[in-house]
C-alpha angles and dihedrals in degrees: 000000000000117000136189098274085063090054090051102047086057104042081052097052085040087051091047084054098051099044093054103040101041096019104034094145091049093032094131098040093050089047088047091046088044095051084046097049084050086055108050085046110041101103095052083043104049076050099045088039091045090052094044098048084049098047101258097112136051121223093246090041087059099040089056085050086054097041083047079062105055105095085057087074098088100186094207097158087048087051089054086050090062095245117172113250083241097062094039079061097048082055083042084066104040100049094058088046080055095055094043087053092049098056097043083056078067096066094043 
């Protein structure tokens, strides 16, 4: 059975991904702001993650928990960096992507 831990471990290595490959230049801010959207969300997510691996939630059901979520990534080390507004919300939506593709890597 997967667990949350194995979520985890995949949206990490995702975000790692990401930061370095579309954000090189703000890589460990948009690793710091990532870890810290997971946490203020962990408990709404080992519940969401726990629903959809059991059935109880569809994938689009899960992804617009997860977008309900979004303003709670507050980028503040992207804010200290001096990023547009345009471009916190352009992290805003990968890193929910990221969460969504993490989780369908669960049912594989």
């Amino acid at each position: 059975m997967v667990d949350f831990h194995e979520f985890l471990d995949d949206f990490l290595a995702e975000l790692k991904s990401y930061a370095e490959d579309n954000w090189a230049e703000y890589a460990k801010a948009v690793i710091a702001d990532g870890r810290g959207f997971i946490d203020n969300i962990e408990g709404d997510l080992k519940t969401w993650v726990s629903q959809r691996l059991e059935g109880k939630l569809t994938q689009e059901e899960f992804d617009w928990l997860v977008k309900s979520k979004r303003d709670a990534a507050e980028l503040c080390a992207l804010k200290e960096a001096g990023l547009s507004l345009v471009r916190l919300e352009r992290v805003k939506e990968g890193l929910v992507g990221l969460v969504a593709k993490s989780a369908l890597k669960l049912l594989a």
